[in-house]
C-alpha positions as CSV (number, residue, x, y, z in Angstrom):
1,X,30.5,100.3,-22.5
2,X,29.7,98.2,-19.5
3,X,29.6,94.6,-19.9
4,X,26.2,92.5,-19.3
5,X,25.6,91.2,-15.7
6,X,26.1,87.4,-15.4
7,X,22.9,85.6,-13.2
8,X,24.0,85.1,-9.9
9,X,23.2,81.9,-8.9
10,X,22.2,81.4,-5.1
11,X,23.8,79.8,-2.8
12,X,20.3,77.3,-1.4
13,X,19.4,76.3,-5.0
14,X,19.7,73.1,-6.6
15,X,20.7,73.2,-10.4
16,X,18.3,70.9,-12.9
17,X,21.4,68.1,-12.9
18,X,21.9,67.9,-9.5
19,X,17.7,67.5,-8.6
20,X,18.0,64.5,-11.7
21,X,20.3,62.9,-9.4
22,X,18.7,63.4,-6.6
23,X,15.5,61.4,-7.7
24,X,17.4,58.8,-9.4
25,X,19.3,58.0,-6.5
26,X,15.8,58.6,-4.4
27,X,14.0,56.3,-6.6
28,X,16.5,53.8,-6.6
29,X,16.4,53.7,-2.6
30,X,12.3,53.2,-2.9
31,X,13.1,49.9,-5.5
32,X,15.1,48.8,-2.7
33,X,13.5,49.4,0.0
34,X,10.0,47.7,-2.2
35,X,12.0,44.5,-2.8
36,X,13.6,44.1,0.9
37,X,9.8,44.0,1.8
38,X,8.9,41.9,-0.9
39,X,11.0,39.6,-0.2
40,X,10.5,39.7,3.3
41,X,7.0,39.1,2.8
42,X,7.8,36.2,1.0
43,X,9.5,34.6,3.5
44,X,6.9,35.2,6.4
45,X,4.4,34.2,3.8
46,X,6.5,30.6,3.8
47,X,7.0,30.2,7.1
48,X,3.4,30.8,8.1
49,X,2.3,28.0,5.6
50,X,4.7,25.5,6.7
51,X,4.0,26.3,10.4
52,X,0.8,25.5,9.4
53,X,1.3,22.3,8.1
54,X,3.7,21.5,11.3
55,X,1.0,22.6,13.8
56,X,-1.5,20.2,12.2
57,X,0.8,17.0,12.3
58,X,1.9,18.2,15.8
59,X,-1.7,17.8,16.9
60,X,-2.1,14.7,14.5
61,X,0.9,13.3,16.3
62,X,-0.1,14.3,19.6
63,X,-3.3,12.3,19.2
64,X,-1.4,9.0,18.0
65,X,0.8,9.2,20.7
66,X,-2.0,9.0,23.3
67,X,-3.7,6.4,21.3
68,X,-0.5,4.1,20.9
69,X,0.4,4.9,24.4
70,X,-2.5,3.3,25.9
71,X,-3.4,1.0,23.2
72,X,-4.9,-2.5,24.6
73,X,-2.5,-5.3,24.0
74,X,-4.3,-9.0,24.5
75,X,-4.0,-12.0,22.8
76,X,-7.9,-12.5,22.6
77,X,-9.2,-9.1,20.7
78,X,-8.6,-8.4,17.1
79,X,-6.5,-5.7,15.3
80,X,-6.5,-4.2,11.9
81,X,-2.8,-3.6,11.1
82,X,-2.0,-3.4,7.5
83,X,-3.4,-5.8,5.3
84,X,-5.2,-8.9,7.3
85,X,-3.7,-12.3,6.6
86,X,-0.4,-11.4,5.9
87,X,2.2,-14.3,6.3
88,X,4.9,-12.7,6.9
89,X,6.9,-16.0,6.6
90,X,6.6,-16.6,2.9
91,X,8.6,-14.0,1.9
92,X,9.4,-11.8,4.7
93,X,12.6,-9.4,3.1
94,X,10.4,-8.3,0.4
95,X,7.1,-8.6,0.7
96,X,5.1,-5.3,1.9
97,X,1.7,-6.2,3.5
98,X,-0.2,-3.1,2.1
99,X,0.6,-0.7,-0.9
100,X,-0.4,2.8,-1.0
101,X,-1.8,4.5,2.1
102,X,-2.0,2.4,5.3
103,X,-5.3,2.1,7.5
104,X,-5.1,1.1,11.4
105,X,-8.1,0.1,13.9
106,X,-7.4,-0.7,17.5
107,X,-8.7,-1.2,20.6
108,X,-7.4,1.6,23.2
109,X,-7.7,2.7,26.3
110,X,-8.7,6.4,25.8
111,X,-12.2,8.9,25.8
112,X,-14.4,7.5,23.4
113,X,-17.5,9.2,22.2
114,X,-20.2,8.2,20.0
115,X,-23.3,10.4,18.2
116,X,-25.5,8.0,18.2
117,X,-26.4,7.7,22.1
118,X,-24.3,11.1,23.1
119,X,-22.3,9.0,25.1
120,X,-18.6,9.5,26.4
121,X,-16.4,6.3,27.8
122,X,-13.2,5.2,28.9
123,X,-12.2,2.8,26.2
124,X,-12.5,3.5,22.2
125,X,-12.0,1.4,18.9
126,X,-9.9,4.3,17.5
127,X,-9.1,4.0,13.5
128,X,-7.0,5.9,11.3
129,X,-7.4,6.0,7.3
130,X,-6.8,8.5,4.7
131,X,-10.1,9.9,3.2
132,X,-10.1,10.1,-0.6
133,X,-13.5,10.4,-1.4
134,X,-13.9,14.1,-1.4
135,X,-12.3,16.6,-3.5
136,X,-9.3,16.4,-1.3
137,X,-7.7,13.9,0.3
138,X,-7.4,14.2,4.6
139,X,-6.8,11.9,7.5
140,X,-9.8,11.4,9.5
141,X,-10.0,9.8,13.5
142,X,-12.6,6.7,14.6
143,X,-13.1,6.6,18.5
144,X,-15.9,4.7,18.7
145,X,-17.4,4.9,22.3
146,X,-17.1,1.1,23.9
147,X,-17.6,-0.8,27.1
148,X,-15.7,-4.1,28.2
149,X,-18.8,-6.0,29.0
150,X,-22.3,-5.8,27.3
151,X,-25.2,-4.3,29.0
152,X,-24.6,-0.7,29.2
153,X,-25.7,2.3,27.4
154,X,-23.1,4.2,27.1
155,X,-21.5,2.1,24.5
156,X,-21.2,-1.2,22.6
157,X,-19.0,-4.0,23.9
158,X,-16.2,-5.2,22.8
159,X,-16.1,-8.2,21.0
160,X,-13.4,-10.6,20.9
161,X,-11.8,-13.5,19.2
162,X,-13.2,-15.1,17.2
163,X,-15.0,-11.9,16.1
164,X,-13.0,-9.3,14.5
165,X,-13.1,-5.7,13.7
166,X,-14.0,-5.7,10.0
167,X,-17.0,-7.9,10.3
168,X,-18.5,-5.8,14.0
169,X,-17.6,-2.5,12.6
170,X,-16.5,-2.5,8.4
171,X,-16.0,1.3,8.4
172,X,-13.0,0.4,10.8
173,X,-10.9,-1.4,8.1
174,X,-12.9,-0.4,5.2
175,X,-11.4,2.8,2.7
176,X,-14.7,3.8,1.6
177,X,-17.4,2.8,4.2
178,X,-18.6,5.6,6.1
179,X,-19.2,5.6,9.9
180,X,-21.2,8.7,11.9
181,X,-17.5,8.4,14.7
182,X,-15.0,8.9,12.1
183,X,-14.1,13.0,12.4
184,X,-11.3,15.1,10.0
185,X,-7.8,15.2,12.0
186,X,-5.3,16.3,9.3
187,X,-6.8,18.5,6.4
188,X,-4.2,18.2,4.5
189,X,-2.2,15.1,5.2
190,X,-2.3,12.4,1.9
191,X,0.1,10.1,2.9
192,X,-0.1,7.4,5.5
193,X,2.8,4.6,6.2
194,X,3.6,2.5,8.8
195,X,6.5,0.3,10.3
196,X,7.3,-1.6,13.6
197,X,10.3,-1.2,15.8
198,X,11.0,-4.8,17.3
199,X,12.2,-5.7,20.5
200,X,15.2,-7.1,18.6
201,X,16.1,-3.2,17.3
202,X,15.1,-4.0,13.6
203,X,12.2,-2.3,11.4
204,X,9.7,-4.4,10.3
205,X,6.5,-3.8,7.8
206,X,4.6,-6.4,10.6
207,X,4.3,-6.5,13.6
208,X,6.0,-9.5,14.8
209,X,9.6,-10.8,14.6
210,X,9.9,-13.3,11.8
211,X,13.7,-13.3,12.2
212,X,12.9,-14.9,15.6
213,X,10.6,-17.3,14.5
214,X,7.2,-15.6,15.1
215,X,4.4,-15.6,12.6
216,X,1.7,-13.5,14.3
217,X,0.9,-10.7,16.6
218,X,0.3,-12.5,20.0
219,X,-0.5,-9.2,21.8
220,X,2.8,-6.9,20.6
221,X,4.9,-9.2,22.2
222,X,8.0,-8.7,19.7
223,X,7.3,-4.6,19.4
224,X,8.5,-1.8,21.0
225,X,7.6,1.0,18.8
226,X,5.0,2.0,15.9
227,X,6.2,4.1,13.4
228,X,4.7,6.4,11.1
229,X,5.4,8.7,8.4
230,X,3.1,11.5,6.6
231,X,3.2,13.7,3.6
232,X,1.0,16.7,4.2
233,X,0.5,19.7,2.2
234,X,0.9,23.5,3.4
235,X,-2.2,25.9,2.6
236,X,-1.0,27.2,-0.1
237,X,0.3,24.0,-2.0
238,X,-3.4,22.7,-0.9
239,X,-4.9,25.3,-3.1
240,X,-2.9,24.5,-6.0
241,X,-2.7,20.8,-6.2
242,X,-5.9,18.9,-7.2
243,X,-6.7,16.0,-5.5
244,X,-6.2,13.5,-8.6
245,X,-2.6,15.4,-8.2
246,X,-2.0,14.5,-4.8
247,X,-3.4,10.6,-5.5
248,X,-0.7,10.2,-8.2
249,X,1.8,11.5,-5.8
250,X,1.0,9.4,-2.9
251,X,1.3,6.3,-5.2
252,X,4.3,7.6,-6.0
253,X,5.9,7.6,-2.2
254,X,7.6,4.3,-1.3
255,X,5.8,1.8,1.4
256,X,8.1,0.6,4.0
257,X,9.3,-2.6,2.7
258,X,11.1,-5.0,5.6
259,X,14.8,-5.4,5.2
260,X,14.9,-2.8,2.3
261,X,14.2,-0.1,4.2
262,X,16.6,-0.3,7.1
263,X,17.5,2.8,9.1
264,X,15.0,5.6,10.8
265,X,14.5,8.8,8.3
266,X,15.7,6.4,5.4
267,X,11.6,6.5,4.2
268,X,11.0,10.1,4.7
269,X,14.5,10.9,2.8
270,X,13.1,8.6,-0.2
271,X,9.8,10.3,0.2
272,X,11.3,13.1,-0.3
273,X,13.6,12.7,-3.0
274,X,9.9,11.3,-5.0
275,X,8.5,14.8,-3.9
276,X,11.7,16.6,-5.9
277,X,11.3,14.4,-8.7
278,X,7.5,14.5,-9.7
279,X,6.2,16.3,-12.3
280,X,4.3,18.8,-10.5
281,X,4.6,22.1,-10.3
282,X,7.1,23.9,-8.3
283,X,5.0,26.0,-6.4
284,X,3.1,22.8,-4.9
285,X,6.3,20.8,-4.7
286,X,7.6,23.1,-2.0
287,X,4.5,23.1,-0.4
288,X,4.9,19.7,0.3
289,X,6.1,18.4,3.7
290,X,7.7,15.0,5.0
291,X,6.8,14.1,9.4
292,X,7.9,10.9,10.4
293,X,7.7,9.6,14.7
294,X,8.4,6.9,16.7
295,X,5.6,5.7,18.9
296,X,6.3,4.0,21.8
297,X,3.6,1.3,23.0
298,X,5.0,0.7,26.9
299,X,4.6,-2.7,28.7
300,X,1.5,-5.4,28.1
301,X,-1.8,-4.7,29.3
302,X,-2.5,-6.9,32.9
């Protein structure tokens, strides 16, 4: 009796075990291979919105530093730095001169334009003031078109002492007035301090040395430097936080208070420790992004 013949199996076939390992291990290469460029995305997704945030303080910066640079130093015009009136000498370690968000208005010598004659000049009351009003907060750019002497018509004149900035042109100092020359700068910057490098190498919240015995401006005499320092958010933080968020968190930053804050970064590292310990979420949080510069001011003006 012959026995039965036993399948022969071929040599090019797969049995069912083998193909269930072959698409496991297939399967788990595609999981791999779907999280490397997850996560990859991710990242590029992060770096493009901080870039973003870096490229608009860059050009925020690059403006302030042409501003500073050829800012007009003279005893006989008026400047908004801080909180008018300030006497520094009463209590100059801890007194700061303005709490929450700074506001600057200057006279400088750069382009100035104005809408309201299409006219272009060489000098410009330039201001600088965080805009709260809308439903986000931004830093937003004066350059007010002027002319040294009256008469023209390509600009107003500059007036000077004993006329001052707030009473020729309120929107200059004011948070809320609005004026037709002010123009957006940094969408998304909601933060806005300033400090003073002296002559003497300290930091001071004014711009004088009261160490030294001085107790006013007298044309930027005892500074060498203006500093500032920003908090901005990154597009997608931006989208998340609301702007009654970003308020709270701004009153939450520290101002720059003379003789407690001491050493340059020491404000943007307390900044940033505030940032870490809010109560937002933490999505927005690491959105959020700390710039601080030096700007130097040069000589006097002849």
């Amino acid at each position: 009796m012959k026995s039965p013949r036993l399948p022969i199996r071929s040599a090019g076939s797969f049995t069912m075990v083998e193909m269930l390992v072959s698409m496991a291990v297939l399967f788990l290469l595609i999981l791999l291979i779907a999280e490397l460029f997850s996560n990859t995305t991710r990242v590029i997704t992060v770096s493009t919105d901080h870039l973003a945030a870096d490229d608009q303080v860059r050009l925020l910066f690059e403006r302030m530093a042409t501003d500073f640079g050829h800012l007009v130093k003279r005893p006989d015009v008026d400047y908004y730095l801080k909180a008018p009136g300030y006497l520094a000498v009463t209590n100059p370690v801890s007194a700061n001169p303005e709490s929450g968000n700074d506001q600057l208005a200057f006279y400088s010598e750069v382009p100035g334009y104005t809408t309201a004659t299409n006219a272009v000049t060489s000098l410009s009351l330039v201001a600088y003031r965080v805009n709260t009003s809308g439903t986000a907060p931004y830093m937003e750019r004066m350059g007010k078109a002027l002319t040294w002497s009256p008469g023209g018509s390509d600009g107003m004149p500059v007036v000077f002492e004993p006329l001052t900035l707030s009473e020729t042109w309120p929107a200059a100092t004011s948070g809320t007035l609005t004026d037709i020359d002010y123009e957006p700068i940094a969408p998304n910057v909601f933060r806005f301090e300033t400090y003073y490098l002296l002559t003497s190498g300290a930091l001071s919240a004014t711009p004088w040395d009261t160490v030294a015995g001085s107790t006013n401006l007298n044309a930027f005499k005892d500074v060498v430097a203006i500093g500032v320092v920003v908090a901005a958010t990154d597009p997608k933080a931006a989208k998340l936080a609301s702007s009654s968020a970003l308020t709270t968190l701004a009153g939450q930053l520290p101002d720059f208070i003379t003789g407690t804050t001491t050493n340059m970064g020491q404000l943007e590292t307390e900044w940033q420790t505030a940032v870490s310990a809010s109560t937002l979420e933490a999505a927005i949080k690491s959105g959020i992004h700390i710039y601080g510069r030096l700007f130097y001011i040069g000589g006097p003006n002849p």
